[in-house]
N, CA, C and O atoms as a GROMACS GRO file, in nm:
protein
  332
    1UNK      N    1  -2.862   0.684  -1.652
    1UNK     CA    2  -2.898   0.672  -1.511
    1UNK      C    3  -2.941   0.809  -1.459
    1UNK      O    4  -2.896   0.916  -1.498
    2UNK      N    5  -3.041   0.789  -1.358
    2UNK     CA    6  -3.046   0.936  -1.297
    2UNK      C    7  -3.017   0.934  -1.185
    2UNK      O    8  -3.021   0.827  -1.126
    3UNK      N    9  -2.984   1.032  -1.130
    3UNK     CA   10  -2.931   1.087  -0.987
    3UNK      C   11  -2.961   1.184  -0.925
    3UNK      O   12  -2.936   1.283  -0.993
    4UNK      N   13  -2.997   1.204  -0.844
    4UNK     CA   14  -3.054   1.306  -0.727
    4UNK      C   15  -2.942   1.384  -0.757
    4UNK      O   16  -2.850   1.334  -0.821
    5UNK      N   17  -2.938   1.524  -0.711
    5UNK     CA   18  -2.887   1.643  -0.692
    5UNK      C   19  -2.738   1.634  -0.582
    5UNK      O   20  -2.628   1.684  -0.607
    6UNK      N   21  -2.780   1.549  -0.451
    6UNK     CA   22  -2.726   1.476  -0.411
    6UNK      C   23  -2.595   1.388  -0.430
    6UNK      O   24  -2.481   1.386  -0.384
    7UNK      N   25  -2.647   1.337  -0.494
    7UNK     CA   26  -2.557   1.187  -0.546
    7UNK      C   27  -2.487   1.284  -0.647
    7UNK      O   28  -2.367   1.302  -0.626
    8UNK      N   29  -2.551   1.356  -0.768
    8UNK     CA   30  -2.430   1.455  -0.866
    8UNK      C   31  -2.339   1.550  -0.819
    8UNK      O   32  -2.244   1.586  -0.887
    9UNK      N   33  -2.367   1.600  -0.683
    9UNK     CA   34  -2.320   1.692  -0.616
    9UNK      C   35  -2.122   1.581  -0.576
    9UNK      O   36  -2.004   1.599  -0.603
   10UNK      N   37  -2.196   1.488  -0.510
   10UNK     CA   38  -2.087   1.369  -0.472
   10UNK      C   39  -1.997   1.302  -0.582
   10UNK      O   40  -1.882   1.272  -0.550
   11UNK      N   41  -2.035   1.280  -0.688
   11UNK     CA   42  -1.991   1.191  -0.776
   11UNK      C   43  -1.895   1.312  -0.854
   11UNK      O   44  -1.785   1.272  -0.892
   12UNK      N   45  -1.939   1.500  -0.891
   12UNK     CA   46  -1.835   1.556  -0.880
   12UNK      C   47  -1.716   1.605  -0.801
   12UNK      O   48  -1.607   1.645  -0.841
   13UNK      N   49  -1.768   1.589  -0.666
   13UNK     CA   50  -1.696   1.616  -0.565
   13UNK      C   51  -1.576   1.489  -0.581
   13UNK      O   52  -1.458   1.522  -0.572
   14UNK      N   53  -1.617   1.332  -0.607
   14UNK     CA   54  -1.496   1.233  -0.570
   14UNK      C   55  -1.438   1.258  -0.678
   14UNK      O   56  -1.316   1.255  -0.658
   15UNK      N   57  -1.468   1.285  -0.807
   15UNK     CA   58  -1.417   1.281  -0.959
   15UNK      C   59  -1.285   1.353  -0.946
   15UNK      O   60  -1.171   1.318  -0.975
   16UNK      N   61  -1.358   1.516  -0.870
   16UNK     CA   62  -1.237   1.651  -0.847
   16UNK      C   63  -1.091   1.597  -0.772
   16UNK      O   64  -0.974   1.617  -0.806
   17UNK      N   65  -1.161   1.507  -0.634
   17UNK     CA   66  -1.058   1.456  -0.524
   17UNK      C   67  -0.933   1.369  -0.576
   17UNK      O   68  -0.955   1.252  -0.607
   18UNK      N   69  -0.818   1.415  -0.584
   18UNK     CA   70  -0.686   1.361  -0.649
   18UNK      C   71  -0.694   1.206  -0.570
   18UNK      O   72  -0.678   1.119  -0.655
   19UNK      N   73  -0.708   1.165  -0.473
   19UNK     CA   74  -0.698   1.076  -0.431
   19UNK      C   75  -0.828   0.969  -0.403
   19UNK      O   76  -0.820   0.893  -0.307
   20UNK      N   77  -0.936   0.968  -0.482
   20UNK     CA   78  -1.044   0.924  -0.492
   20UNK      C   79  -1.053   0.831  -0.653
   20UNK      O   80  -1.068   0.867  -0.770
   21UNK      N   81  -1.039   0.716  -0.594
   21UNK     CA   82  -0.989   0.629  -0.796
   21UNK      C   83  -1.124   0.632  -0.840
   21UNK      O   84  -1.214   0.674  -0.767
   22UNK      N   85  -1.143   0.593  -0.948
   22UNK     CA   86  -1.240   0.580  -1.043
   22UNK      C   87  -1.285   0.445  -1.023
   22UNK      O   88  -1.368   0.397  -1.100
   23UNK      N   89  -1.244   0.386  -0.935
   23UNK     CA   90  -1.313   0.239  -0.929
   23UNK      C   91  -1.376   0.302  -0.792
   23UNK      O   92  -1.498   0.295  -0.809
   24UNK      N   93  -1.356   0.350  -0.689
   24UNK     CA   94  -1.458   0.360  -0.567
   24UNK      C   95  -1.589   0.463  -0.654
   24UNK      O   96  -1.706   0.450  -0.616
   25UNK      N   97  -1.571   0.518  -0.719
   25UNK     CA   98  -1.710   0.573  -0.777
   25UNK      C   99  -1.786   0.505  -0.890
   25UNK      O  100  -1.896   0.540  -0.932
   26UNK      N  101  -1.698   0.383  -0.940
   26UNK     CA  102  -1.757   0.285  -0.994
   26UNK      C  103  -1.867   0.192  -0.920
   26UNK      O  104  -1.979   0.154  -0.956
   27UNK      N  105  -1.765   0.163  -0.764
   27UNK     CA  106  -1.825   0.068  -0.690
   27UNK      C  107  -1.957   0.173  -0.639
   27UNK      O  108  -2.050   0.095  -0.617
   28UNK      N  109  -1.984   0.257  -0.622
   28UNK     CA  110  -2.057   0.341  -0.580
   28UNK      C  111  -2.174   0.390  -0.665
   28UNK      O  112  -2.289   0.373  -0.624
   29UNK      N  113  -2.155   0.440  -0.760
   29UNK     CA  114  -2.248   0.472  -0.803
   29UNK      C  115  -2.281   0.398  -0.994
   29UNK      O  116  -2.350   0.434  -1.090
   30UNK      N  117  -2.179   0.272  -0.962
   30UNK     CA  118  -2.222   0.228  -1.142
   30UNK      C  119  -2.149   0.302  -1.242
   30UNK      O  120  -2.190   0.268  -1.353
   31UNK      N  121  -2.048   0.399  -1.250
   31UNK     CA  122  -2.068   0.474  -1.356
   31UNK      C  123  -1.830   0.420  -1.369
   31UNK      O  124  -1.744   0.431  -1.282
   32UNK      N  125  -1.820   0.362  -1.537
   32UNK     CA  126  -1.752   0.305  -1.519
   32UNK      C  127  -1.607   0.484  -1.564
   32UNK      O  128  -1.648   0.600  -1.575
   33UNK      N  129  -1.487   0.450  -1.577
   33UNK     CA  130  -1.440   0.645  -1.628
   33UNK      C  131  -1.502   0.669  -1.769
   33UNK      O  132  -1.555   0.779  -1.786
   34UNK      N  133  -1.502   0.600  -1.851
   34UNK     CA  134  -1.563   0.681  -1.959
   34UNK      C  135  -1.723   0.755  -1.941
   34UNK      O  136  -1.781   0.852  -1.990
   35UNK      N  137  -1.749   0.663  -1.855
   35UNK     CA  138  -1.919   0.736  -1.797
   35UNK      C  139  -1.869   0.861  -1.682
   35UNK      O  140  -1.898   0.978  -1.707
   36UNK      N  141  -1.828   0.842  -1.614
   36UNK     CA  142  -1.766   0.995  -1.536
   36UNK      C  143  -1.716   1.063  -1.584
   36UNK      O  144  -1.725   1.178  -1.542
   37UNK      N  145  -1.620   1.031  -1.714
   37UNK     CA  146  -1.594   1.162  -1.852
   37UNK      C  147  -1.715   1.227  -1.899
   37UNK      O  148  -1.738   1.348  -1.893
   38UNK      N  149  -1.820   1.103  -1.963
   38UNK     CA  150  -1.927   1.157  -1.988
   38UNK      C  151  -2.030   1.254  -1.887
   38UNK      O  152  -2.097   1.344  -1.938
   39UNK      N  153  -2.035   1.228  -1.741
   39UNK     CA  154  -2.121   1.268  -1.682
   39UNK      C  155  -1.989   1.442  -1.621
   39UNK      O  156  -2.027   1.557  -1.596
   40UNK      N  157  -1.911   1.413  -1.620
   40UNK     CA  158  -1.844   1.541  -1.611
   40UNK      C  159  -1.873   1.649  -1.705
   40UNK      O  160  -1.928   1.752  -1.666
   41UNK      N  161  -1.832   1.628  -1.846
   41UNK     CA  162  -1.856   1.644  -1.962
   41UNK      C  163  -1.989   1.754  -1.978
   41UNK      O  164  -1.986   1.867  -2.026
   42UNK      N  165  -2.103   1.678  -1.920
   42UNK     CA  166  -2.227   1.693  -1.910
   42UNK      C  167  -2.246   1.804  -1.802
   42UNK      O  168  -2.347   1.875  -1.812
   43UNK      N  169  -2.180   1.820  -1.723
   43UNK     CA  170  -2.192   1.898  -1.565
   43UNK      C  171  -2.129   1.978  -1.561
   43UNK      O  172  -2.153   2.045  -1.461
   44UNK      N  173  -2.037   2.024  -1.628
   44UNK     CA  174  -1.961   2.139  -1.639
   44UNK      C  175  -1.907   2.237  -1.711
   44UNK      O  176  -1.854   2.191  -1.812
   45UNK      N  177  -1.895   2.385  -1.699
   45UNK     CA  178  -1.895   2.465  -1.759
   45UNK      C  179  -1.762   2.416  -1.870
   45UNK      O  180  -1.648   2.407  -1.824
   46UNK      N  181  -1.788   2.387  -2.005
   46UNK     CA  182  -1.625   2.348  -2.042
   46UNK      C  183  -1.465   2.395  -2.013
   46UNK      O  184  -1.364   2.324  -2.023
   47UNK      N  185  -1.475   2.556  -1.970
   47UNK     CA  186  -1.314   2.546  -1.898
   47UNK      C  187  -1.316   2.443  -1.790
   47UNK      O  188  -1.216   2.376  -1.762
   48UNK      N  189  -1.440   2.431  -1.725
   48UNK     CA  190  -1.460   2.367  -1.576
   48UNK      C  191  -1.374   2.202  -1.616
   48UNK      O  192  -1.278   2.140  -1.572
   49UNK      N  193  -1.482   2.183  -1.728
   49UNK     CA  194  -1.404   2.028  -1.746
   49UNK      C  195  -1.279   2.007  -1.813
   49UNK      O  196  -1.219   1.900  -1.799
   50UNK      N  197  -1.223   2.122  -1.902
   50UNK     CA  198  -1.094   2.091  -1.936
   50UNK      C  199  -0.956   2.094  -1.810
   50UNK      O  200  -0.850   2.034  -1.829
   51UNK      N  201  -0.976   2.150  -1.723
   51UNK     CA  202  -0.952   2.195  -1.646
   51UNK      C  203  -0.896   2.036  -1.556
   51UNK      O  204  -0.782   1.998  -1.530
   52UNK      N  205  -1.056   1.961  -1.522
   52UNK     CA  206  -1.045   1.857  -1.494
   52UNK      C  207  -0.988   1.751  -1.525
   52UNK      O  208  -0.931   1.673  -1.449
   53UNK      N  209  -1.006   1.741  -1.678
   53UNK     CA  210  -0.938   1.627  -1.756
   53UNK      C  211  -0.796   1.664  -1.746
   53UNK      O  212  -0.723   1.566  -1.744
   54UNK      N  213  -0.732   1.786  -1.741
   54UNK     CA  214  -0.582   1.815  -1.768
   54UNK      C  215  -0.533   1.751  -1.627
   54UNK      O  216  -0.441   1.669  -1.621
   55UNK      N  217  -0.605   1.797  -1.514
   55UNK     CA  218  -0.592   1.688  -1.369
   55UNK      C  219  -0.586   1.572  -1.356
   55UNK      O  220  -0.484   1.510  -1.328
   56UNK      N  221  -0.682   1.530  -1.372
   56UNK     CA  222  -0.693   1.374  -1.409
   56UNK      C  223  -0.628   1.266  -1.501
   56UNK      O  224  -0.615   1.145  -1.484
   57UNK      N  225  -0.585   1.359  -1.619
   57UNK     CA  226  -0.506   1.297  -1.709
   57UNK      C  227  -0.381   1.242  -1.648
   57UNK      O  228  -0.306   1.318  -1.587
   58UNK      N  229  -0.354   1.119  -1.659
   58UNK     CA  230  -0.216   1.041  -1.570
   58UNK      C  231  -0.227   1.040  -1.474
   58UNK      O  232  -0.152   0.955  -1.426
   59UNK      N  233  -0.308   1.113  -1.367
   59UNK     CA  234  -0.255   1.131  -1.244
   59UNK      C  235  -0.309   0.953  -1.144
   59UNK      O  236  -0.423   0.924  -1.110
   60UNK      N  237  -0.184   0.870  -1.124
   60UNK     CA  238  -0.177   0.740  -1.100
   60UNK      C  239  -0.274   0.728  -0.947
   60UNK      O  240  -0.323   0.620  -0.914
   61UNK      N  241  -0.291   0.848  -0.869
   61UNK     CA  242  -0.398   0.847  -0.772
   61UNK      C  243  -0.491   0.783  -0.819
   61UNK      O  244  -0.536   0.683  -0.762
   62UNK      N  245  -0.541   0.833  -0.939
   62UNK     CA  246  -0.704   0.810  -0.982
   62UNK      C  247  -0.728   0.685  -1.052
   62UNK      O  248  -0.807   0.698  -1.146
   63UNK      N  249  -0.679   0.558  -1.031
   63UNK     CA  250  -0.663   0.430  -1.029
   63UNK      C  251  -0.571   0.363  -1.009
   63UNK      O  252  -0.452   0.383  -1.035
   64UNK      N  253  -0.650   0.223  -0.929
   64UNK     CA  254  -0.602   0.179  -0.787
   64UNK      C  255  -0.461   0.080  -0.797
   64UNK      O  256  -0.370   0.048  -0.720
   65UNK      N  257  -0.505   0.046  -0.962
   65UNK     CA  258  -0.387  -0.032  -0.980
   65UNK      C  259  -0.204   0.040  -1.032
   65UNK      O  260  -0.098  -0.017  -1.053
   66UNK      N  261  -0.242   0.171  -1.034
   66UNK     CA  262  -0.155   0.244  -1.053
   66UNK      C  263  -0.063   0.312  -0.957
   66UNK      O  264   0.056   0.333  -0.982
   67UNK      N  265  -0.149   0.358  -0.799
   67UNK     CA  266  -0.066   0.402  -0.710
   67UNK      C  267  -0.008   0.341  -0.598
   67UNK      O  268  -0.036   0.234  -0.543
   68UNK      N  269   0.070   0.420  -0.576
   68UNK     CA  270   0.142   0.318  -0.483
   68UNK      C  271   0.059   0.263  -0.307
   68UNK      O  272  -0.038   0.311  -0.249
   69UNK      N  273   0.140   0.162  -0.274
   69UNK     CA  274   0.100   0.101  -0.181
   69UNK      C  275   0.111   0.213  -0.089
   69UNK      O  276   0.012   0.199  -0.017
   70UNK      N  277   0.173   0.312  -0.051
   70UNK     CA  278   0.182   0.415   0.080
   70UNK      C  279   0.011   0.523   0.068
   70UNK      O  280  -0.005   0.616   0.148
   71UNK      N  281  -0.067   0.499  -0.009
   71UNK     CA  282  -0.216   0.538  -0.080
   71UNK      C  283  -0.269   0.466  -0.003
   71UNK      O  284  -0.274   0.354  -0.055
   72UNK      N  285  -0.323   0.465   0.117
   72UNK     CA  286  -0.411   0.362   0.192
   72UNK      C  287  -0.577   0.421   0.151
   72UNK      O  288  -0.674   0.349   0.128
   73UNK      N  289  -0.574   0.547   0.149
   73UNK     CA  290  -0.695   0.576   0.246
   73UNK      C  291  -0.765   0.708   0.120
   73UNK      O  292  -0.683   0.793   0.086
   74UNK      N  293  -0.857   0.715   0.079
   74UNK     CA  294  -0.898   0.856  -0.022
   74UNK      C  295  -0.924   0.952  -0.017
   74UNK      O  296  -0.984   1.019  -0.102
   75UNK      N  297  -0.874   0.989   0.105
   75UNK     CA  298  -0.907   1.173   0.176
   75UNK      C  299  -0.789   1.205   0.241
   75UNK      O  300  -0.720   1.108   0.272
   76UNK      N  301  -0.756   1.293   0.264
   76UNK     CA  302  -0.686   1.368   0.401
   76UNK      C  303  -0.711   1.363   0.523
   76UNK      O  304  -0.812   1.408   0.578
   77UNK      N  305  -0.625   1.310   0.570
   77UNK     CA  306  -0.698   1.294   0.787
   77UNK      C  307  -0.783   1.454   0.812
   77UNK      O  308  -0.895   1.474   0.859
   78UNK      N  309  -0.709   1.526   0.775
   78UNK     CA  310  -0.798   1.665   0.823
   78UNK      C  311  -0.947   1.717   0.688
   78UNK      O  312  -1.043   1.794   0.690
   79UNK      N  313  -0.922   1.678   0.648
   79UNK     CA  314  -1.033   1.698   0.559
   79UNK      C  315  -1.198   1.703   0.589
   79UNK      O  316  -1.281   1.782   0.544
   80UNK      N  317  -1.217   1.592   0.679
   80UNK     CA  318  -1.335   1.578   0.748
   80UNK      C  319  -1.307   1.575   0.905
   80UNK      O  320  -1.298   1.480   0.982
   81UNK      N  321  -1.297   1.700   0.924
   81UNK     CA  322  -1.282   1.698   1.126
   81UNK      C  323  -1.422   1.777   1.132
   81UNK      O  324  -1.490   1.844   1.055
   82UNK      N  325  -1.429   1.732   1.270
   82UNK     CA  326  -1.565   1.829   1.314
   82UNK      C  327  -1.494   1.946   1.356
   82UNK      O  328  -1.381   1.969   1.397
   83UNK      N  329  -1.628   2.030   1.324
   83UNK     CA  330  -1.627   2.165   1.369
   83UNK      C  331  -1.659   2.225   1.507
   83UNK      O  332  -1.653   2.347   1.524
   0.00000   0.00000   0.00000
């Protein structure tokens, strides 16, 4: 698949976000986790991605059927305030 600069910019940005599952960037942009391994993989300096995977590894945030019900929402209330 290709992707605008844009859309790769985003799809690493939700990958990084502890609380962003791998199914909303599924539903989003098609790409199922072994394809966001791959497209990480692909995008980053390798400490960059080991780095990532050691994050990601277990962490029950990053799919939906894993965390708990008090997980409503995939950001931080303050995360996006205006300036």
């Amino acid at each position: 698949m290709q992707f605008s600069m844009d859309e790769e910019s985003r799809i690493i940005e939700m990958a990084w976000e502890d609380r962003t599952p791998f199914e909303a960037i599924e539903h989003q942009f098609s790409l199922q986790e072994p394809d966001v391994i791959k497209f990480m993989r692909s995008h980053l300096k390798p400490s960059s991605f080991r780095l990532w995977r050691e994050r990601v590894s277990g962490r029950s945030t990053k799919h939906v059927k894993l965390r708990s019900a008090d997980v409503t929402r995939g950001y931080c209330p303050t995360q996006y305030k205006q300036r």
